[in-house]
N, C-alpha and C positions, 0 to 999 in steps of 0.2 A: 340351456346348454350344460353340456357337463363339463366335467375339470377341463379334463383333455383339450375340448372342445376352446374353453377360456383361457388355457394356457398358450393354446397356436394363435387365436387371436392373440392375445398379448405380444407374443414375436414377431407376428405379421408387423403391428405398430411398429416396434420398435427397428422393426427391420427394414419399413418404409420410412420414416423418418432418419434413419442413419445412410440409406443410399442417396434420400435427397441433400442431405451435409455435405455428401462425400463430393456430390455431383458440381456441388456451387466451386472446387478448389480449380476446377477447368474453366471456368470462369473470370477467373482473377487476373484481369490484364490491365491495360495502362488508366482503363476509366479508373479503375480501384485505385489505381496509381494517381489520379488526379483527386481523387475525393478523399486522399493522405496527403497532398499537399495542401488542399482547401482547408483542411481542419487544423493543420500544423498550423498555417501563419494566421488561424483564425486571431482576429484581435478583440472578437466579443464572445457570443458563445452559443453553442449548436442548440438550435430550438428542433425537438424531436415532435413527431405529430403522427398521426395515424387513427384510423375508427376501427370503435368495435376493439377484436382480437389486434388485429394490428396494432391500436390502441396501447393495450396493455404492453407488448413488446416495445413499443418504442417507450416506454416510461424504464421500463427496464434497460436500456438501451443507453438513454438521458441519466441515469444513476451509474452505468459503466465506464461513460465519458467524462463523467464528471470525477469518480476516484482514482480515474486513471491520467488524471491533470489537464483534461479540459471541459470546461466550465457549459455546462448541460442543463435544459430543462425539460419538461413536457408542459406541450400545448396542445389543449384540449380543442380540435380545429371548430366544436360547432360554438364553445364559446369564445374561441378569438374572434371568429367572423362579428361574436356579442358584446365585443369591447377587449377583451386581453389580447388583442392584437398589439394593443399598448403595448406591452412587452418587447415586442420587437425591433432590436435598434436594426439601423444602417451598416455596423461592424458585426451583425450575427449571421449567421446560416442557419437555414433551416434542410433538416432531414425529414423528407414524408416516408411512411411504409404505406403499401399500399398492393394487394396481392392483384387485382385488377386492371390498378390504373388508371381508374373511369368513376372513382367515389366522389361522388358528384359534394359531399361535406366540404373535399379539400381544394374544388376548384377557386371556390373564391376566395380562400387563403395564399393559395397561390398568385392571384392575379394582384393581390395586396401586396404579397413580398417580393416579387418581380418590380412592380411600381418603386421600392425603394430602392433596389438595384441589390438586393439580398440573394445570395448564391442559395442553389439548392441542390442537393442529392436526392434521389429518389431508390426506393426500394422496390422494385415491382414483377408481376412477376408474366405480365407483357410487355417486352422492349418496344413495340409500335402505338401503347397505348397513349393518353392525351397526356398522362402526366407524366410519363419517360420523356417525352417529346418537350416538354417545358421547362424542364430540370438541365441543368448545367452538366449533370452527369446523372446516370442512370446506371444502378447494379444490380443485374440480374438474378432474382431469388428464384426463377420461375421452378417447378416442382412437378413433376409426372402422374402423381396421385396424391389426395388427401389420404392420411393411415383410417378415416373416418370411412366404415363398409359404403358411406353411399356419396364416398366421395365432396363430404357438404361440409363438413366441422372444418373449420382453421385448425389443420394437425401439422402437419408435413411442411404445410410453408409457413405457419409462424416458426416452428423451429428450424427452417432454414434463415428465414428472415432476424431472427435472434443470432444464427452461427456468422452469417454474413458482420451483425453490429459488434459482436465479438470481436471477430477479427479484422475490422476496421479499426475500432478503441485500442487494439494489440499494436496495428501498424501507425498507430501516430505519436503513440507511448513511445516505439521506440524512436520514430522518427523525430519527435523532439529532445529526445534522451533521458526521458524521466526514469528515473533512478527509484532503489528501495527507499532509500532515504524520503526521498518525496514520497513515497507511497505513506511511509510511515508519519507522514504530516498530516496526510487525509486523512486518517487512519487512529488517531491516539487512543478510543476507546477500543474494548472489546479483546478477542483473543489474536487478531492478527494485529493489532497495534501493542499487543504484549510481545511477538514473536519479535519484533523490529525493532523494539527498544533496545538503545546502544548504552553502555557503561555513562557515557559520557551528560545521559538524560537524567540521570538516577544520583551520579557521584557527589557526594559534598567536596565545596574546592572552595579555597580563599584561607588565608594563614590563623585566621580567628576559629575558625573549624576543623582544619587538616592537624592532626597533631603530629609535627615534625621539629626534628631536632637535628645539632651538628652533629660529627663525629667525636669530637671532646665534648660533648653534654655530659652531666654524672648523672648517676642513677636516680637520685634523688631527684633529679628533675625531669627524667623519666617517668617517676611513680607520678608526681603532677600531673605533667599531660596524660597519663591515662587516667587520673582523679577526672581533671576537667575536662578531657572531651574523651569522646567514645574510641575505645579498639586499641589497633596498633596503632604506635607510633613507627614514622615514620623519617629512618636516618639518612641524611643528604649530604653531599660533600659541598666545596665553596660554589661551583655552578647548581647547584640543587638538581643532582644526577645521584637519582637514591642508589644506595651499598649499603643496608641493610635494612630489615623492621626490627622492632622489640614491641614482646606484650607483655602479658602480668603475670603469663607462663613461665614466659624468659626468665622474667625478675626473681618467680618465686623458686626456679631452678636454680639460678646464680647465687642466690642469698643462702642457701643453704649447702652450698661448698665455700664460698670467698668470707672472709673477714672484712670490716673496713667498708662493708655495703654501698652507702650511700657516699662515699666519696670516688666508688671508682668512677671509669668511665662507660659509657652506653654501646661502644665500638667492643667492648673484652664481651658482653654479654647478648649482643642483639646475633641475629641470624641473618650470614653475610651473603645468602642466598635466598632472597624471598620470592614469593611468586605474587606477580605483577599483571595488568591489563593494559591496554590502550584504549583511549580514547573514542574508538570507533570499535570497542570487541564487543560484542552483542552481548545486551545485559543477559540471557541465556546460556551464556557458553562463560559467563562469571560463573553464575550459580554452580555451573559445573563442574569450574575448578576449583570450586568452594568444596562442595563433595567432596570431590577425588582428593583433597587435602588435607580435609577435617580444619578450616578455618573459615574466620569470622569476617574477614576483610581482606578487599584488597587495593594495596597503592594502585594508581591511576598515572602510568605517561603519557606524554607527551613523543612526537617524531624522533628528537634529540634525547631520550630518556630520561628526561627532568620530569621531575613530581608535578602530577598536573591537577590531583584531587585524591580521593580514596571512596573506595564504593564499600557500603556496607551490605552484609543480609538481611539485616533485618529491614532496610529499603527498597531491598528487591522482592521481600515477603511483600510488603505493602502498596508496588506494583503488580504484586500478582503474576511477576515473571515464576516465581515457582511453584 
């Protein structure tokens, strides 16, 4: 073949595979709807299963359920029939893929978790075959053509059958409400459990760490807390609702116009405008305002604007947020 020739293949693929995606969205009626409520109030956890190419999508499938907060595996059907059927409680579901419907592997798995009174969804892509007909709910992947010239590779419908688990792990995420926050629990290594991290995972907080002082604190005890712990210090009124910071900036600007240095007070010298985070500001958009500031730190509120910690950069260097 020549280029030409390998490039319109290549689009053919791609272009049977995306009208078979497209095709599954007409499809999505109330069974879909029932196999979102089965996995919502699941109270154990979806055992995923499939041969072969199916196989591997549903492992893929088992790993999306599971980041996306519900609890997922894959079972290998020839060896559950071998003993890891153990695996399966009375509170789980099982998801089969299966493009025929007639893999005679998954039959006696089936007739095992039917026995325990275990719900099944099925993936298939005959709605009259023996295991659409067995299954609790059955969702149709069915598929017009393999992108494979002879019509024989698993092309078309394991990527339908993927788009399908997709947007099932989409519709129970939401339906159970699982939030960024949860994601970012699944999630703690890597670059998207960097993107998620909040101020509040990173901040130092507690009065033995936070260097924070009154408004009548002097100087002089100002220059301590930043001896003994890191950064700004941080000035609070009697509810600890900060009105100002002071650093060693402040100080060493103040000391070379005022006389009488370390007896004044920390209120004539600090900056009665700081810039501040919440609790919940994504360690990200700190760094940011660290940037756009040219500063080292920043205080940490709370709802009511009380001091609730202080997040530093070089914490957030060492998450690897920046």
């Amino acid at each position: 073949m020549d280029e030409r020739e390998l490039i319109k293949a290549a689009r053919r693929v791609i272009r049977l595979e995306g009208e078979a995606v497209l095709k599954l969205e007409e499809r999505i009626d109330d069974g879909f709807a029932r196999a979102v409520e089965l996995l919502a109030k699941l109270r154990g956890r979806a055992i995923v299963t499939g041969v072969g190419k199916s196989g591997i999508i549903a492992r893929k499938i088992a790993a999306t359920f599971t980041s996306t907060g519900t609890p997922a595996l894959f079972l290998h059907p020839v060896e559950g029939v071998h003993g890891d059927l153990g695996m399966v409680l009375r509170d789980d579901l099982l998801v089969l893929i299966s493009k025929s419907g007639e893999s005679d592997e998954l039959f006696e798995l089936v007739r095992v978790v039917k026995r325990l009174g275990v719900p099944i969804i099925a993936f298939t892509g005959r709605r009259k075959s023996t295991l659409a007909e067995q299954a609790d709910v059955a969702l149709d992947v069915t598929v017009d053509e393999e992108a494979c010239p002879h019509d024989l590779a698993p092309t078309a419908s394991t990527t339908a059958a993927l788009a399908m688990g997709d947007a099932l792990a989409v519709a129970v995420l939401l339906e159970k409400g699982f939030t960024s926050d949860d994601f970012a629990k699944l999630h703690p290594g890597g670059a998207l459990g960097r993107q998620l991290l909040r101020v509040a995972d990173l901040m130092v907080s507690g009065a033995e760490k936070v260097p924070v002082l009154p408004r009548d604190a002097t100087l002089r005890e100002a220059m301590l807390e930043i001896a003994h712990k890191r950064g700004t210090v941080t000035i609070v009124d009697e509810e600890g609702r900060i009105i100002g910071v002071i650093t060693a900036g402040d100080l060493t600007r103040f000391v070379d116009s005022k006389e009488e240095f370390f007896h004044r007070q920390v209120w004539e010298a600090m900056n009665a405008n700081p810039k501040t985070v919440t609790v919940n500001t994504l360690a990200a958009e700190a760094v940011y305002k660290m940037e756009q500031h040219g500063i080292m730190a920043l205080p940490v509120i709370d709802q009511d604007n009380r001091l609730a910690g202080i997040v530093h950069l070089h914490d957030l260097m060492r998450a690897r947020v920046v």
